[in-house]
C-alpha positions as a LaTeX table, in Angstrom:
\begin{tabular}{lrrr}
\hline
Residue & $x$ (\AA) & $y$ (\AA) & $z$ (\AA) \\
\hline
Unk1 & $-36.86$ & $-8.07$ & 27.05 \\
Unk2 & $-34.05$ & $-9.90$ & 25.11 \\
Unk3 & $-33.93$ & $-9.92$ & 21.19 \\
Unk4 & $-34.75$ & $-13.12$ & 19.73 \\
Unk5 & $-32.25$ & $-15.27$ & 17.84 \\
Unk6 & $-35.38$ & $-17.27$ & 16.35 \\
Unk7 & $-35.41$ & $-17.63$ & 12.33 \\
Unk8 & $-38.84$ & $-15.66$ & 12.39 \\
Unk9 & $-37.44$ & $-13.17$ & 14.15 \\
Unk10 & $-34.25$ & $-12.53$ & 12.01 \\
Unk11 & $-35.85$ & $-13.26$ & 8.65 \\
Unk12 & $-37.98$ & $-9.88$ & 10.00 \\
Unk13 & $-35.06$ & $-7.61$ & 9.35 \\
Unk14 & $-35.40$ & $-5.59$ & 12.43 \\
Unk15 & $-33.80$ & $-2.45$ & 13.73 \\
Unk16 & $-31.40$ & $-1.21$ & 16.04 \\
Unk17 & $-30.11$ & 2.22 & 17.33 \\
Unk18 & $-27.48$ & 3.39 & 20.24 \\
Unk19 & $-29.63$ & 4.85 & 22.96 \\
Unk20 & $-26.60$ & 6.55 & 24.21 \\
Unk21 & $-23.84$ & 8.58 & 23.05 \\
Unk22 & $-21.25$ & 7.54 & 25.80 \\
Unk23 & $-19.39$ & 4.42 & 24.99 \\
Unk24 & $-18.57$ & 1.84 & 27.21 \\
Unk25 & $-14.90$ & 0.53 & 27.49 \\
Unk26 & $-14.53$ & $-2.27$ & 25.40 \\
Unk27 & $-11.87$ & $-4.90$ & 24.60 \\
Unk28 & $-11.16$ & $-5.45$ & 20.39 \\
Unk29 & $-13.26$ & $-8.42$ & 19.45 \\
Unk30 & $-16.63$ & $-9.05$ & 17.93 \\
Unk31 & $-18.77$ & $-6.43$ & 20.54 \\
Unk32 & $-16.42$ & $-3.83$ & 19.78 \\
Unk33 & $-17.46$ & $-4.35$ & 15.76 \\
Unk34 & $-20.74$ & $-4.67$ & 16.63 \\
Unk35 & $-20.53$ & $-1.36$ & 18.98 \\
Unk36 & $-18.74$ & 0.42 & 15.87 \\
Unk37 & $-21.18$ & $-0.55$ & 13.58 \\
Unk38 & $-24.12$ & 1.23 & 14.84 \\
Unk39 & $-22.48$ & 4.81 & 15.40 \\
Unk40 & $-23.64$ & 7.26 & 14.97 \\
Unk41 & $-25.74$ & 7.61 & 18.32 \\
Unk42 & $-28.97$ & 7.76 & 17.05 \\
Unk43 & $-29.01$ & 6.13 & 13.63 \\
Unk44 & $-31.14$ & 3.55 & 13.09 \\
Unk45 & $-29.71$ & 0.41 & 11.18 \\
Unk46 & $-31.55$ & $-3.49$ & 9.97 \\
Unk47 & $-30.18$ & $-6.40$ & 10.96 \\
Unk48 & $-29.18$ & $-6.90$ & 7.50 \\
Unk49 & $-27.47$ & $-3.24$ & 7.46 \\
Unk50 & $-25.34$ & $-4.85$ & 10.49 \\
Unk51 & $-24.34$ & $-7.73$ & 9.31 \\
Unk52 & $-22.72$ & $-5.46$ & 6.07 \\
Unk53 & $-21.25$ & $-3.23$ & 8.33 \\
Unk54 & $-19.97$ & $-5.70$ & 11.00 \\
Unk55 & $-18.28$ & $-8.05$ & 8.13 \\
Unk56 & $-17.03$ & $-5.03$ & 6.61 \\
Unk57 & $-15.10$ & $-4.33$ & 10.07 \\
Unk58 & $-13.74$ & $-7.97$ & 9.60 \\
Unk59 & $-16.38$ & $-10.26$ & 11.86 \\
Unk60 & $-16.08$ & $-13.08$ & 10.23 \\
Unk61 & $-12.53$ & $-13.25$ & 10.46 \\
Unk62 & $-13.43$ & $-13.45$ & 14.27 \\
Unk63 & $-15.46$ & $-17.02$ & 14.51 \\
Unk64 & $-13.00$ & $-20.26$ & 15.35 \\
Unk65 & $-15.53$ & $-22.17$ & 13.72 \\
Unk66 & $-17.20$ & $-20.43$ & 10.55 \\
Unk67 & $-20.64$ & $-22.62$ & 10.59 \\
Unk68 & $-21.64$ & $-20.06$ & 13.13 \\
Unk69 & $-24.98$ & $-17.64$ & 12.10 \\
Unk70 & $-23.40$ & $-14.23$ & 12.15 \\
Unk71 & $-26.76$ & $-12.94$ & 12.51 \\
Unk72 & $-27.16$ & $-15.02$ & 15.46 \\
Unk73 & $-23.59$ & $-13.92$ & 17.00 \\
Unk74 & $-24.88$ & $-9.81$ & 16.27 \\
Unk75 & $-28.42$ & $-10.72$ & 18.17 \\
Unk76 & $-26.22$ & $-12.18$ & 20.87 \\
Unk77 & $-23.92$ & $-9.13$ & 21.63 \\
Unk78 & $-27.13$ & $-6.89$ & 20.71 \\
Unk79 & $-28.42$ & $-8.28$ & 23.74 \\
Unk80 & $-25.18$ & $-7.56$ & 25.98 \\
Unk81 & $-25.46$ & $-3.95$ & 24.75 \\
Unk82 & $-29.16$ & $-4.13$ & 25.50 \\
Unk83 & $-28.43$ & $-5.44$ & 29.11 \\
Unk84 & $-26.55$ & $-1.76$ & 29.86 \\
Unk85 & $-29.33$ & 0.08 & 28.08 \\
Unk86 & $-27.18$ & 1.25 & 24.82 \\
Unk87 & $-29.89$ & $-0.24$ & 22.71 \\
Unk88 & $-32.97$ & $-0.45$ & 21.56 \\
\hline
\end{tabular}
């Protein structure tokens, strides 16, 4: 089951944790920050908690366009994590 990217959803502050300690190989860009931002394996973090760590790691300075919901973007690479089973 995918996470949601609905405003109900987000505005619920939920949490996410690595499920795995191996890491995948990644190319620099927004999944890597994303990736980054939830080590340590096993730590829990909110959505909220993310979004600090993932703009502290320079997100934002990743969107062309900077209308975009960067809590939408995290849900959205969340989910491509999700899809190998590093998440939960």
């Amino acid at each position: 089951m995918r996470f949601s990217q609905s405003r109900a959803y987000i505005n619920s502050n939920p949490r996410f944790a690595l499920t795995t300690a191996s890491r995948p190989k990644l190319q620099r860009g927004q999944m890597t920050i994303v990736y980054e931002s939830l080590e340590p394996y096993r730590k829990d973090y909110s959505l909220e908690e993310l979004v600090r760590r993932c703009v502290e790691r320079n997100y934002r300075e990743t969107f062309e366009g900077r209308t975009t919901d960067i809590r939408k973007s995290i849900l959205y690479h969340l989910n491509r994590i999700k899809s190998v089973r590093q998440v939960n």
